[in-house]
ROSE-4610 file (N, C-alpha, C; in Angstrom, 1 decimal, always signed):
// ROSE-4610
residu = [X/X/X/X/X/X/X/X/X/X/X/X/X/X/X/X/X/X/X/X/X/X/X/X/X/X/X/X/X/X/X/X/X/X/X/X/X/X/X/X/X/X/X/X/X/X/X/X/X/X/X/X/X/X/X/X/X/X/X/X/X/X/X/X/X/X/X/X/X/X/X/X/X/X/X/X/X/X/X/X/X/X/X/X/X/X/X/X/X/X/X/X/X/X/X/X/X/X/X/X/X/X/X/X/X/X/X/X/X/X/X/X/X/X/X/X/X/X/X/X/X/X/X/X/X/X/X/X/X/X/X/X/X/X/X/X/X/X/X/X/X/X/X/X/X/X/X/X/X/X/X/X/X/X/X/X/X/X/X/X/X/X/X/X/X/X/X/X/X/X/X/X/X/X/X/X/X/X/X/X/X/X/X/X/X/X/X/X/X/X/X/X/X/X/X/X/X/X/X/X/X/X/X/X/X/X/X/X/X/X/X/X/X/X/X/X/X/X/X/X/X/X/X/X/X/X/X/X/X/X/X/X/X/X/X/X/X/X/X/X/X/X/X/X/X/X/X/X/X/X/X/X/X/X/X/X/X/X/X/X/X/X/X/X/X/X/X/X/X/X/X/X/X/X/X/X/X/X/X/X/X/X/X/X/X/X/X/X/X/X/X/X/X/X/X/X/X/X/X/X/X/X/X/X/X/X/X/X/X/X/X/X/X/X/X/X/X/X/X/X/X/X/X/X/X/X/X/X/X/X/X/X/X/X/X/X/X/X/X/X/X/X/X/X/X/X/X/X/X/X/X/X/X/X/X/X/X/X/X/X/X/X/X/X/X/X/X/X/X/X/X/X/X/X/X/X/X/X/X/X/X/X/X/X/X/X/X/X/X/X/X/X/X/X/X/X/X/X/X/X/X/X/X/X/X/X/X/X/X/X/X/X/X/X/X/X/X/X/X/X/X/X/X/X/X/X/X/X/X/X/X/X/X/X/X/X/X/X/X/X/X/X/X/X/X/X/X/X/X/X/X/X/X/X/X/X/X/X/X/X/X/X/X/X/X/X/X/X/X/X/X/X/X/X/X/X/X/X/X/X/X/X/X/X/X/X/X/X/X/X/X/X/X/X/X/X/X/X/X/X/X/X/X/X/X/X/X/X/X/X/X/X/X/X/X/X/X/X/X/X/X/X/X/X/X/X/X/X/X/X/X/X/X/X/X/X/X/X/X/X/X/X/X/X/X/X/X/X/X/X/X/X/X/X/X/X/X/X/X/X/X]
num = [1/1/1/2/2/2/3/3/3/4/4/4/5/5/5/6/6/6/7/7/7/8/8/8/9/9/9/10/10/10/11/11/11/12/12/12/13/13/13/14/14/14/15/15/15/16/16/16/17/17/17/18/18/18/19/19/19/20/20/20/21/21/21/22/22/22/23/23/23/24/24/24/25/25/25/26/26/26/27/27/27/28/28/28/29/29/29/30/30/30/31/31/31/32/32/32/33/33/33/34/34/34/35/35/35/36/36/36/37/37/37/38/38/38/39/39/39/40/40/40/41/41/41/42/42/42/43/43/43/44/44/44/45/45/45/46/46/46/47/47/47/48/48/48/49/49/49/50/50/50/51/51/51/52/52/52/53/53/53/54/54/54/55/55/55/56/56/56/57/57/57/58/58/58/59/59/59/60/60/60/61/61/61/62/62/62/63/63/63/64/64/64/65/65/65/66/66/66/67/67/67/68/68/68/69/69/69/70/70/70/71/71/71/72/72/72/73/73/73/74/74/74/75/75/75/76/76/76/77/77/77/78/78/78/79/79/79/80/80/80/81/81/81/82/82/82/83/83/83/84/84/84/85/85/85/86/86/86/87/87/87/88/88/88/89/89/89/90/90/90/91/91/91/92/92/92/93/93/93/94/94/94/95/95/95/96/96/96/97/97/97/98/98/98/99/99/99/100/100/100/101/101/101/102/102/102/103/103/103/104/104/104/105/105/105/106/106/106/107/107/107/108/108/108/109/109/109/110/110/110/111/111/111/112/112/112/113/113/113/114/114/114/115/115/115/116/116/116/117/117/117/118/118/118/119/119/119/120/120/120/121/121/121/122/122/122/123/123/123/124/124/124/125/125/125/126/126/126/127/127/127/128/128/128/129/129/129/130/130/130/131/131/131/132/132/132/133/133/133/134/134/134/135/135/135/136/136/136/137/137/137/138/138/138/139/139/139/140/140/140/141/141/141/142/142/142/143/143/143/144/144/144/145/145/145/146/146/146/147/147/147/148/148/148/149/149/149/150/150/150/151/151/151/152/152/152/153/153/153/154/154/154/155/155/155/156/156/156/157/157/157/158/158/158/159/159/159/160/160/160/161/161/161/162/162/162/163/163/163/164/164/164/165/165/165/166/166/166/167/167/167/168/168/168/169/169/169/170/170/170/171/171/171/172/172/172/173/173/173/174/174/174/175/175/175/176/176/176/177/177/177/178/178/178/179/179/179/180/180/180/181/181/181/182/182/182/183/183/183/184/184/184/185/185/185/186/186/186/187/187/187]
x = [+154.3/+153.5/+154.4/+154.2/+154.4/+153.9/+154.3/+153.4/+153.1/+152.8/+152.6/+153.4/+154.0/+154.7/+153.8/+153.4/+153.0/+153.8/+153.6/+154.2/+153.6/+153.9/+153.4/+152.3/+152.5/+151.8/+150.6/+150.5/+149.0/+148.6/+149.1/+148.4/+147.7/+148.4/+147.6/+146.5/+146.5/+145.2/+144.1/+144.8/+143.7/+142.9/+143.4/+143.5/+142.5/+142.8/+142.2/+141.0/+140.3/+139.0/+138.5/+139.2/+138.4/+138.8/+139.4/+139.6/+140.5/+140.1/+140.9/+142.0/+143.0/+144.0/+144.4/+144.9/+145.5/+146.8/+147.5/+148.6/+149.4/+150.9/+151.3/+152.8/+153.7/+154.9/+155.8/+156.6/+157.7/+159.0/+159.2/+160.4/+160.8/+161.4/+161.7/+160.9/+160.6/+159.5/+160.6/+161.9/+162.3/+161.7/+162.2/+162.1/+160.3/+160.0/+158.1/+157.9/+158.4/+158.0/+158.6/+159.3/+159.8/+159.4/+158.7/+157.8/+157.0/+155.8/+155.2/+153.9/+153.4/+152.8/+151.3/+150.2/+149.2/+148.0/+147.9/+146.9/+147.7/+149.1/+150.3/+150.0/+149.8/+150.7/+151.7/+152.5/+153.6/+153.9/+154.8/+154.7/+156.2/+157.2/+158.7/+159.1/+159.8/+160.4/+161.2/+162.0/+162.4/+161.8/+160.5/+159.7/+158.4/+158.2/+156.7/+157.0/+155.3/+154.6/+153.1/+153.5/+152.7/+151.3/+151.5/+149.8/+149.3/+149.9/+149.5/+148.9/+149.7/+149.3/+147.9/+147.7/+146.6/+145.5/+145.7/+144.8/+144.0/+145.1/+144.4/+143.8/+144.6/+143.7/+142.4/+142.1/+140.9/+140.8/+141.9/+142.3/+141.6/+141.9/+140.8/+141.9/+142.1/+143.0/+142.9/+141.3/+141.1/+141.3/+141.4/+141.7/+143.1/+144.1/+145.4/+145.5/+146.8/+147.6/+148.7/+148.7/+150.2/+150.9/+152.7/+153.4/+154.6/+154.9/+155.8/+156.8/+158.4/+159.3/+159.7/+161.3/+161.6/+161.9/+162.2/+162.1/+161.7/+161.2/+161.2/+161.9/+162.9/+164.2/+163.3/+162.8/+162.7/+160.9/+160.1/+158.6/+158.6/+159.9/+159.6/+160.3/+161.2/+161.6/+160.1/+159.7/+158.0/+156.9/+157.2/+156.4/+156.5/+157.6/+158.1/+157.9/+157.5/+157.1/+155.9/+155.3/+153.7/+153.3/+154.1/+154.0/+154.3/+155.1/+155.4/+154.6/+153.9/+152.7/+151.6/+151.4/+150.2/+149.2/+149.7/+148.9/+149.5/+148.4/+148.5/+148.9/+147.5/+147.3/+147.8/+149.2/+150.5/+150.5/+150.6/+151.5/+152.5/+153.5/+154.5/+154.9/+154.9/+154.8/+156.5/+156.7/+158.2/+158.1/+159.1/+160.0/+159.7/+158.7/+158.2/+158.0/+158.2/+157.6/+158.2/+159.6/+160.6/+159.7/+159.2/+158.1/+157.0/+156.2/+155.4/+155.0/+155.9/+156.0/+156.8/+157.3/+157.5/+156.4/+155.9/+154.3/+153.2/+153.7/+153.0/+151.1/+151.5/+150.7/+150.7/+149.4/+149.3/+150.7/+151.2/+152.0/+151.9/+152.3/+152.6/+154.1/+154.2/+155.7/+155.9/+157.1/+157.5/+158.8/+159.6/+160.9/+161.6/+162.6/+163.5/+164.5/+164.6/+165.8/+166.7/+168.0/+168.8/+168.0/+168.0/+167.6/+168.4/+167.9/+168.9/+169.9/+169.8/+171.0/+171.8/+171.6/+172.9/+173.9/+173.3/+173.5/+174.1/+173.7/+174.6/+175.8/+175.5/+176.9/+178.1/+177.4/+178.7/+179.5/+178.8/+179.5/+180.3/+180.3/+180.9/+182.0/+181.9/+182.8/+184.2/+183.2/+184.0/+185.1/+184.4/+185.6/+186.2/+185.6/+186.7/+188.5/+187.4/+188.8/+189.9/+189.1/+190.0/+190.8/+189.9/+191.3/+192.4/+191.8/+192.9/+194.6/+193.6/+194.6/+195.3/+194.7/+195.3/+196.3/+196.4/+197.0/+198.2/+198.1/+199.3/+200.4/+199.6/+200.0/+200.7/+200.2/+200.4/+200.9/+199.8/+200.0/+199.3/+199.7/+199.0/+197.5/+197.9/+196.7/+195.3/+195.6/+194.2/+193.6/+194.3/+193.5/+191.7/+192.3/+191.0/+190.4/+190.0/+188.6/+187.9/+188.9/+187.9/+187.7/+188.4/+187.8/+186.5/+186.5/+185.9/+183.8/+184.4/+183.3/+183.0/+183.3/+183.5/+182.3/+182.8/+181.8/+181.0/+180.8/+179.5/+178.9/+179.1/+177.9/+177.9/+178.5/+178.2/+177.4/+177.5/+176.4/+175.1/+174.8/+174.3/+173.2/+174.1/+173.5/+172.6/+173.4/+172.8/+171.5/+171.6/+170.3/+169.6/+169.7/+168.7/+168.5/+169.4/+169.0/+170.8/+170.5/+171.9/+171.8/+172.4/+172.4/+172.9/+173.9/+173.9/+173.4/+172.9/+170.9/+170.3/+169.9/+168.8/+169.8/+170.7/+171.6/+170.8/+171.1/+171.3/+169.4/+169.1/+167.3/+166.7/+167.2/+166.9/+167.4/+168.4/+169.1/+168.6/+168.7/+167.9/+167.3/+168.4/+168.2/+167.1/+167.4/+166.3/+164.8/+164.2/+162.9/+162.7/+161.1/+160.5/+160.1/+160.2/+160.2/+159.1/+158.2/+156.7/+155.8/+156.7/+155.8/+157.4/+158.7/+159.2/+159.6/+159.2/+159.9/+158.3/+157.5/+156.4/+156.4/+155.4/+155.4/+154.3/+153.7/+152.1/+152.0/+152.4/+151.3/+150.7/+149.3/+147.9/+148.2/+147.6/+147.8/+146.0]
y = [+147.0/+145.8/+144.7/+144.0/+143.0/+141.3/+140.6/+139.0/+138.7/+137.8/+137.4/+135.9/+135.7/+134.3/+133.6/+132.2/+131.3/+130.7/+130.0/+128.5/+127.4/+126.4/+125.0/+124.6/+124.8/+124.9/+125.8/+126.6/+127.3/+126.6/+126.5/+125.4/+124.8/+123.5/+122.4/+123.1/+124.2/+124.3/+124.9/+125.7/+126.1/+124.5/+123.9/+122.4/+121.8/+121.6/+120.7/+121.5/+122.4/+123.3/+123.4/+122.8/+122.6/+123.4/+124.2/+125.1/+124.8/+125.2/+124.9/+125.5/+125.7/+126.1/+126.4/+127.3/+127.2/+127.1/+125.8/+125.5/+125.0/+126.3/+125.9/+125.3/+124.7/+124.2/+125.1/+125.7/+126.3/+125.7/+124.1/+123.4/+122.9/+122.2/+121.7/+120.4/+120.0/+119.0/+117.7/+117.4/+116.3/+116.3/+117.7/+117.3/+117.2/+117.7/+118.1/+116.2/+115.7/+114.0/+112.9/+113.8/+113.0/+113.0/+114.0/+114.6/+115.4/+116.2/+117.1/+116.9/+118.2/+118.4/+118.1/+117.3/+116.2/+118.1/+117.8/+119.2/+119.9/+120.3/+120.8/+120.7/+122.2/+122.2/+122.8/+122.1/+122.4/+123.6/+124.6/+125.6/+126.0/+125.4/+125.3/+127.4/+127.8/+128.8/+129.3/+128.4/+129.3/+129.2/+128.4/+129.4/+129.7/+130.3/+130.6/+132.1/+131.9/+133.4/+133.3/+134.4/+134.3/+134.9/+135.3/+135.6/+134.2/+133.1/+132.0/+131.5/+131.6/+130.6/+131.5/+132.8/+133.5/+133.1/+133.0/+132.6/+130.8/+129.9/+128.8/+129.1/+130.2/+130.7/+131.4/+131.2/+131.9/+133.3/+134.2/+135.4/+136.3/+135.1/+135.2/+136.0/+137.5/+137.7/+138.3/+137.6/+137.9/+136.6/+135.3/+134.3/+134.0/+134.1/+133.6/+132.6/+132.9/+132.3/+131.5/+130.0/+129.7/+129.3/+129.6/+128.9/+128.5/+127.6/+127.0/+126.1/+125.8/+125.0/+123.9/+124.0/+122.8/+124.0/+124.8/+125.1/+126.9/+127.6/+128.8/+129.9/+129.5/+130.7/+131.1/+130.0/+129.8/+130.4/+129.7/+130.9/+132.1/+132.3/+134.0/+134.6/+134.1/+134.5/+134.7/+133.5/+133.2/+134.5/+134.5/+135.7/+136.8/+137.3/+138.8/+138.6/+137.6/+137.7/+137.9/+137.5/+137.5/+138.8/+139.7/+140.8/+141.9/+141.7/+142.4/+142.6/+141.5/+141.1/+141.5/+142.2/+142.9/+142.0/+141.1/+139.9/+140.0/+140.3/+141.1/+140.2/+139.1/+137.9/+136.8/+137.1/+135.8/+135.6/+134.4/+133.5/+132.5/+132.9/+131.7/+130.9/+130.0/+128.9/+128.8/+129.0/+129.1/+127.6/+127.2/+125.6/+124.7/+125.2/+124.6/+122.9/+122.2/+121.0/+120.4/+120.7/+119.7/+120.2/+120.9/+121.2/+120.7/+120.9/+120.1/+119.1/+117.8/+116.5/+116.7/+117.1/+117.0/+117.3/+118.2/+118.3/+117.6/+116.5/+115.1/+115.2/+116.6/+116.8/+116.0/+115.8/+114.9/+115.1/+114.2/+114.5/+112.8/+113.3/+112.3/+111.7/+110.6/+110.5/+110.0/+110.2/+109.3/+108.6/+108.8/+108.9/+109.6/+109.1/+110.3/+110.5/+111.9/+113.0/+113.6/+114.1/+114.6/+116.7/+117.2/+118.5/+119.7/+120.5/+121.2/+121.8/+122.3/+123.4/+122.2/+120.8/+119.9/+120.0/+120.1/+120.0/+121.0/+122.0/+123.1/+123.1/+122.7/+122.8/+122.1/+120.3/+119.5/+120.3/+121.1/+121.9/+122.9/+123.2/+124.6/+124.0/+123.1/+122.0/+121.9/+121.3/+120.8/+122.0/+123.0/+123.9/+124.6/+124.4/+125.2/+124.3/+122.6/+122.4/+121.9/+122.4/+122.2/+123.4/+124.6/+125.7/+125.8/+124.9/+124.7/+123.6/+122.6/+121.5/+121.9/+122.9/+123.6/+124.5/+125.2/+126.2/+126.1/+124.9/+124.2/+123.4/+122.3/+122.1/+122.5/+123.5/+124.2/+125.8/+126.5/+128.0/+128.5/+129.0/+129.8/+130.4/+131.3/+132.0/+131.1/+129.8/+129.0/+129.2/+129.2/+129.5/+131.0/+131.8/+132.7/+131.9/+130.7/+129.3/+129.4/+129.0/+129.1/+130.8/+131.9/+133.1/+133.5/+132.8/+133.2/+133.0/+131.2/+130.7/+130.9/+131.8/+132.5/+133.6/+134.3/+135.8/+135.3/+134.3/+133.6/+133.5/+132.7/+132.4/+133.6/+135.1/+135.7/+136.5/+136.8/+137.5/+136.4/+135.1/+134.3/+134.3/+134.3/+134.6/+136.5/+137.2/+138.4/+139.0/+138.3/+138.2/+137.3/+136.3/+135.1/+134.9/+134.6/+133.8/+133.4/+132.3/+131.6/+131.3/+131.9/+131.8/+130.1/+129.6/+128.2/+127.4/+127.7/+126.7/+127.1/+128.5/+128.6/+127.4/+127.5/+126.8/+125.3/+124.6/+123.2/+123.1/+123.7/+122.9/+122.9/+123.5/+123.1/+122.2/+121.7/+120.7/+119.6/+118.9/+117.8/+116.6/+116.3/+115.1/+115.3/+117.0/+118.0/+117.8/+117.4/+117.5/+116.2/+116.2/+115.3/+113.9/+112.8/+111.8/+111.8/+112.0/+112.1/+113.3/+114.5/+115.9/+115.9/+116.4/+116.8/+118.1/+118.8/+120.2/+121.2/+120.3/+120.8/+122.1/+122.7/+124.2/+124.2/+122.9/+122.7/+121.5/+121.1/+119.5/+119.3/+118.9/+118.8/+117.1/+117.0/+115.8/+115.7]
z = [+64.7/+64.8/+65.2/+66.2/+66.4/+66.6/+67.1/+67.0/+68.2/+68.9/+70.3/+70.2/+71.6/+71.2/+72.9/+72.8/+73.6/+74.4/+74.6/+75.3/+75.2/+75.0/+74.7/+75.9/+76.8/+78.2/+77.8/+77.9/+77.4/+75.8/+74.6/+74.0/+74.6/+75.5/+75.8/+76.4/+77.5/+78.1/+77.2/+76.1/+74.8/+74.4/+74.3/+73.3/+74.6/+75.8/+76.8/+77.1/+76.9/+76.9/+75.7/+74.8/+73.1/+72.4/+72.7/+71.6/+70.5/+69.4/+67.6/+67.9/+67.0/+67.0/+65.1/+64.6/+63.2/+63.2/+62.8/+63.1/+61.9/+61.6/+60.8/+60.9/+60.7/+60.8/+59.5/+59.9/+58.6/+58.9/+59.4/+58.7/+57.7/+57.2/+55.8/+56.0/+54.4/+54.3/+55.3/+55.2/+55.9/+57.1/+58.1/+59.1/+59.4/+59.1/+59.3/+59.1/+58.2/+58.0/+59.1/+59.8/+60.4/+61.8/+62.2/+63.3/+63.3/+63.5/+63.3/+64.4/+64.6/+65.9/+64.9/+65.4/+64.7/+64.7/+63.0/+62.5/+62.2/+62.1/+61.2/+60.0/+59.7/+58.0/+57.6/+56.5/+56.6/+55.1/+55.8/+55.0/+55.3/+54.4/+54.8/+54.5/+55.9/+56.2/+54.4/+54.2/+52.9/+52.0/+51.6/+50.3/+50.8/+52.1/+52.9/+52.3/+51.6/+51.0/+52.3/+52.3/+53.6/+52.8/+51.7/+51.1/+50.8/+50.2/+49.6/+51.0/+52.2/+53.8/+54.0/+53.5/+54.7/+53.8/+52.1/+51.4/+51.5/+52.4/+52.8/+54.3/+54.9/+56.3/+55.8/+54.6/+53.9/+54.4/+54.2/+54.8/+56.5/+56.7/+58.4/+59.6/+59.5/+59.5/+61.4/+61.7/+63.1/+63.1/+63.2/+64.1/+63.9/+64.6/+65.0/+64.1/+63.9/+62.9/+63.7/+64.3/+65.3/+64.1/+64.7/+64.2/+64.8/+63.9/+65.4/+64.1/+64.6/+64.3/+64.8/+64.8/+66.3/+67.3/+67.5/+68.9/+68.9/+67.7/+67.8/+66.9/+66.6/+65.7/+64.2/+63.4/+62.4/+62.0/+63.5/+63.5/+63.6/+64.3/+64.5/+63.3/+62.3/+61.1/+60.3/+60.3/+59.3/+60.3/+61.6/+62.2/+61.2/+61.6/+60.7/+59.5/+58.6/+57.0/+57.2/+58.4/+58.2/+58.7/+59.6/+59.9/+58.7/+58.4/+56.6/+55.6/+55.6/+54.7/+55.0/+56.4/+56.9/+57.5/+57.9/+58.7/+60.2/+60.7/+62.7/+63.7/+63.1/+64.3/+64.0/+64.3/+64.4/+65.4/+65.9/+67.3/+67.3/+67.8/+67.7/+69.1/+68.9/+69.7/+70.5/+71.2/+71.8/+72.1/+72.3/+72.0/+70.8/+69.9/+68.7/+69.1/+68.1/+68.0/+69.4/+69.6/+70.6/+72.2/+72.4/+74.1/+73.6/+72.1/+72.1/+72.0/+71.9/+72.2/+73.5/+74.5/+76.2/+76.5/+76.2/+76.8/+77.0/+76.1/+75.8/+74.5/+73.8/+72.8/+72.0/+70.8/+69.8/+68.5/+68.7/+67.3/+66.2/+65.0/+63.8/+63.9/+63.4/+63.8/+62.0/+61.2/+60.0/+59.9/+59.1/+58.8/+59.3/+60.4/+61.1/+60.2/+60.8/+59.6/+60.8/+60.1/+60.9/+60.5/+61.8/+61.4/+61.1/+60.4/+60.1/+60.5/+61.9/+62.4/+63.0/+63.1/+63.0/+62.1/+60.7/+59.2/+59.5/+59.8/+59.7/+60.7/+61.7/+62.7/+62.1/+61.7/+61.2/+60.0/+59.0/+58.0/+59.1/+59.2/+60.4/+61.2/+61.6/+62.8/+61.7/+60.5/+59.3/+58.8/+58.6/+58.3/+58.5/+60.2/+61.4/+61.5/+61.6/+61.5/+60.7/+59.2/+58.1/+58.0/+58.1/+58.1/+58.8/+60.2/+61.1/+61.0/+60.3/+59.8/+58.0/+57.4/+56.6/+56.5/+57.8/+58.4/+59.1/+59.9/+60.3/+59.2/+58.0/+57.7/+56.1/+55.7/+54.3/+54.2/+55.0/+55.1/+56.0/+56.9/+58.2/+57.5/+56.4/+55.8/+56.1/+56.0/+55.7/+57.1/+58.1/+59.3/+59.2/+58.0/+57.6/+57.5/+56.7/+56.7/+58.4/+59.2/+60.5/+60.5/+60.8/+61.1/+60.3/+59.4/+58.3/+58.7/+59.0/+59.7/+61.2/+62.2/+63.4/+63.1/+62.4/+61.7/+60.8/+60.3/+60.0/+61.0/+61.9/+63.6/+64.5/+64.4/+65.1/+64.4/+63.2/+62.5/+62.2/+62.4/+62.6/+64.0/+65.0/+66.1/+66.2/+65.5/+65.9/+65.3/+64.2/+63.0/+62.8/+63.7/+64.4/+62.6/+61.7/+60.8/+60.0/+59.8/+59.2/+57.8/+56.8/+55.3/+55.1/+55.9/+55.5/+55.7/+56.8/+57.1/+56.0/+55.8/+54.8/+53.5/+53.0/+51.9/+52.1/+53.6/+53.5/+53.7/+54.2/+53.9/+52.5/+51.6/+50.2/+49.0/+50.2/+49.3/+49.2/+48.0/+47.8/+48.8/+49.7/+51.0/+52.1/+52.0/+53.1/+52.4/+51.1/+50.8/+50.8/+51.2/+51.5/+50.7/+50.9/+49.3/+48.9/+50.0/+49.7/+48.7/+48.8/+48.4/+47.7/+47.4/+46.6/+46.7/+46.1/+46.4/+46.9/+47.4/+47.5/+48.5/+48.5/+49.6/+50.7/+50.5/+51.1/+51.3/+52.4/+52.8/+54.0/+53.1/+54.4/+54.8/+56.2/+56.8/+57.0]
């Protein structure tokens, strides 16, 4: 079983012929407040139970389920929970929210936030070149800090999921001031 993934471009033409859409966002409450595609609910990637989301889809497990992030990595993670879970009719939206504001679709605008896989790079940058300036200046050995963080981002890249992203969206600055450590916000 697999999911079907879109393009922002066929949205709009769903959307410009009338058609509904069920649209969920699985970013962290920051970033979702700080942008979000207008009829988004937000259902943050690391505590999405995908029984609690199909039970507000009032288990409607024949009308499509979209989902979408900032550009894709993180719906198709939330895809595969919803495919796990025995929920068929998933779609995920490829370029997530960032094509669907170029595309010039309705979005909400709040409080801008820095997004996560920035969060995550600056930590990574950070300790690439601390083991580097450790290494030179104390003991070569510290140079393992960057290798260390190297085989973080390739096993990162290969399993299209990053344990220190998943780390930094739950930290306190990443939730939202409005909902809190909330798991569900209707707009």
């Amino acid at each position: 079983m697999s999911f079907t993934c879109v393009t922002v471009r066929e949205i709009a033409e769903k959307l410009k012929q009338g058609g509904q859409i069920d649209l969920i966002d699985v970013r962290t409450p920051r970033e979702y407040e700080a942008v979000h595609a207008t009829g988004a609910r937000l259902f943050p990637l690391n505590s999405l139970n995908a029984s609690s989301v199909m039970a507000v889809h009032n288990g409607r497990n024949a009308d499509p389920l979209y989902i979408l992030c900032k550009s894709g990595a993180r719906a198709r993670q939330a895809a595969r929970k919803f495919i796990e879970a025995g929920y068929p009719n998933i779609v995920v939206i490829d370029g997530g929210t960032v094509e669907w504001e170029k595309a010039g679709l309705p979005i909400e605008r709040g409080r801008r936030a820095m997004p996560v896989d920035c969060q995550a790079r600056i930590v990574m940058g950070s300790m690439v070149l601390l083991g580097i300036v450790l290494g030179f200046a104390l003991h070569p050995l510290f140079t393992l800090i960057s290798g260390f963080v190297g085989c973080g981002l390739i096993m990162a890249g290969i399993t299209d999921n990053c344990p220190l992203a998943n780390m930094i969206a739950v930290m306190p600055w990443n939730r939202s001031a409005s909902s809190g450590a909330s798991c569900c916000v209707r707009r």
